[in-house]
C-alpha positions in Angstrom: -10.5 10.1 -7.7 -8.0 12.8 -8.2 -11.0 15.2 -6.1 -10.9 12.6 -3.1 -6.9 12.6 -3.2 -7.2 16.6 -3.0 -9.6 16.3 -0.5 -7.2 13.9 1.9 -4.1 16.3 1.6 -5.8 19.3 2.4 -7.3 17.4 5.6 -3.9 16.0 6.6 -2.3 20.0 6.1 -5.3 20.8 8.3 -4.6 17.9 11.2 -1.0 17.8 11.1 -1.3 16.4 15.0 -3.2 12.8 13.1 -0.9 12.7 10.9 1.2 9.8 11.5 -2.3 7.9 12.4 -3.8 8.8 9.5 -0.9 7.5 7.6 -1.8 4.0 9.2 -5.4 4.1 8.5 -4.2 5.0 4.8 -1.4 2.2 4.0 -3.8 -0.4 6.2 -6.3 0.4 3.4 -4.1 0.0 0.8 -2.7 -3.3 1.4 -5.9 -4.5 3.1 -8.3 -7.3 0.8 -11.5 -5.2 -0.5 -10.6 -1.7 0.6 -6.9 -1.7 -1.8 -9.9 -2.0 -4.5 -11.5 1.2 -3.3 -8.9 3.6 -1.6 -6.4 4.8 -3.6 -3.7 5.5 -1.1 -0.9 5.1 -3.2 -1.3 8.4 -5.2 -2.2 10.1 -1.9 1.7 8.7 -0.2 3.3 10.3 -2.8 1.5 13.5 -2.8 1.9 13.4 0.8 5.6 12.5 0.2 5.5 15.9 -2.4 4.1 17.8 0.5 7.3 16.5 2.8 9.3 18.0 0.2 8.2 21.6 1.6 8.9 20.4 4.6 5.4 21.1 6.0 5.4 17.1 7.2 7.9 15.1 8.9 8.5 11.9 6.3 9.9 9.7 9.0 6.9 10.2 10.3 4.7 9.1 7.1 7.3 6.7 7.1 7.0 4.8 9.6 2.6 5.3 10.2 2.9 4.4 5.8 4.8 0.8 6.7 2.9 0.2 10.1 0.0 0.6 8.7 1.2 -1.8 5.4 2.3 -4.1 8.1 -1.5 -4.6 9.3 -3.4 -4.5 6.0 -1.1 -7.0 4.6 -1.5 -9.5 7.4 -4.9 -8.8 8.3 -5.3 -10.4 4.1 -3.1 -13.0 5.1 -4.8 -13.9 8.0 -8.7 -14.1 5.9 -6.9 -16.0 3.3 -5.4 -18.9 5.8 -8.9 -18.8 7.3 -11.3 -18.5 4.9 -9.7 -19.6 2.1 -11.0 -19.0 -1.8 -14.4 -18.5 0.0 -12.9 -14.6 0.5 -12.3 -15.0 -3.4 -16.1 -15.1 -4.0 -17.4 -12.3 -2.1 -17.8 -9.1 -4.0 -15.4 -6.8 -5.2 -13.0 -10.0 -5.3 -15.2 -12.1 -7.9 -15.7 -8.9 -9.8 -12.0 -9.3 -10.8 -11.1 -12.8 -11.4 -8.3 -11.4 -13.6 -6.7 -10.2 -10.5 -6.4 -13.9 -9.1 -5.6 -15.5 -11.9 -2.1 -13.2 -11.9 -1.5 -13.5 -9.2 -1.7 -17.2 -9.1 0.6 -17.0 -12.1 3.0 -14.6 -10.4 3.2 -17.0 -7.0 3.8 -20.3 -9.3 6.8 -18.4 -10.9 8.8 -16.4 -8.6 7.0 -17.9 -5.3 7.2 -15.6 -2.2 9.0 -12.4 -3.8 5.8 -11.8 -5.2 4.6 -10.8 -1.8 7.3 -8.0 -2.1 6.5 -7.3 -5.4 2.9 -7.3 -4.7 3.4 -4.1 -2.8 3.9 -2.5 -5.9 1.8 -3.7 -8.6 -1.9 -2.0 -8.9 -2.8 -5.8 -10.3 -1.7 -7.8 -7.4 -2.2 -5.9 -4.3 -5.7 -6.8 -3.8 -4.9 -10.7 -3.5 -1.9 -11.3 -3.2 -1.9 -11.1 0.8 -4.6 -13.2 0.4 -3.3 -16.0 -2.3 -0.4 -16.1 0.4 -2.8 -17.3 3.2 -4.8 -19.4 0.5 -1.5 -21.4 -0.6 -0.5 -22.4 3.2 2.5 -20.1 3.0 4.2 -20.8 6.6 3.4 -17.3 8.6 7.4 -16.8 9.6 8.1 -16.9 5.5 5.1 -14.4 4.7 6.2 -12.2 7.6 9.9 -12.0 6.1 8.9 -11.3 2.5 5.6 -8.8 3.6 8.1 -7.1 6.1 11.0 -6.2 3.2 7.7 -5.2 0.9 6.0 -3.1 3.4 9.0 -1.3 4.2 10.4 -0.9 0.7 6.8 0.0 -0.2 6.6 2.4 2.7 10.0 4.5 2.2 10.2 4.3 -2.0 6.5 5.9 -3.2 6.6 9.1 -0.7 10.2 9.2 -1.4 9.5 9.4 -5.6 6.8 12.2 -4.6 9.0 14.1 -2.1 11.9 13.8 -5.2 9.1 15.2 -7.9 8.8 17.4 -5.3 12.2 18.8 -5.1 12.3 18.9 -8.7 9.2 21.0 -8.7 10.7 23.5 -6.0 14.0 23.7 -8.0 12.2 24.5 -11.4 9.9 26.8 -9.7 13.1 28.7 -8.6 14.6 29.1 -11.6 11.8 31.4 -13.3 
């Protein structure tokens, strides 16, 4: 994994112009049913957010592609889970992972819509918990309030802890 994470960042240094598109494409994945499974996005936004730190990449721009992209993965997972139901829940990698739905049900019964914020940033949850959302007939003006504050918050704090590491690095590197 750590290879394919290599193999992104060099290709975003190399197609600086895509950037804030593939910054979409990246958090979409990430917050998106299925593919959160099988992209790991979140290490690359915060070596991405490292690479800000040089100032080789604009983070407003990863920013705001990192939270409009969030914004579309999340609701797309919202939107199969008001439509489809626990028939989504079945289908492969889901039913693979009942674990994951059995949190998250657990998280939902006890702190109720925060844990669509929350969700954003816990490994555990992401995968369902856009879906469990649409699943449990939460209103779509109440999801959108609670997803918007988590794909923001979500958006702006991982880059921003791997553009800090990254400052760190820079400063320690300049004191040798």
């Amino acid at each position: 994994m750590e290879a394919f994470a290599e193999s992104i960042i060099a290709f975003i240094e190399a197609n600086q112009g895509w950037f804030p598109l593939i910054m979409v494409l990246f958090a979409a994945a990430e917050t998106t049913a299925f593919l959160s499974i099988l992209i790991p996005s979140t290490p690359v936004l915060a070596a991405i957010g490292a690479l800000a730190a040089t100032g080789a990449l604009s983070f407003t721009s990863l920013f705001v592609g990192a939270t409009v992209g969030a914004l579309i993965g999340s609701t797309f997972s919202y939107w199969l889970g008001w439509r489809y139901g626990s028939t989504v829940l079945k289908m492969r990698p889901l039913r693979d992972h009942p674990e994951m739905v059995e949190k998250t049900q657990a998280a939902f019964t006890k702190y109720g819509p925060a844990t669509i914020l929350i969700g954003h940033f816990t490994t555990i949850f992401r995968p369902v918990v856009f879906l469990m959302a649409g699943m449990s007939g939460m209103t779509f003006p109440r999801f959108a309030l609670w997803n918007t504050l988590g794909c923001v918050a979500w958006a702006y704090i991982v880059p921003k802890l791997g553009q800090v590491g990254g400052d760190l690095i820079g400063w320690i590197w300049s004191l040798f």
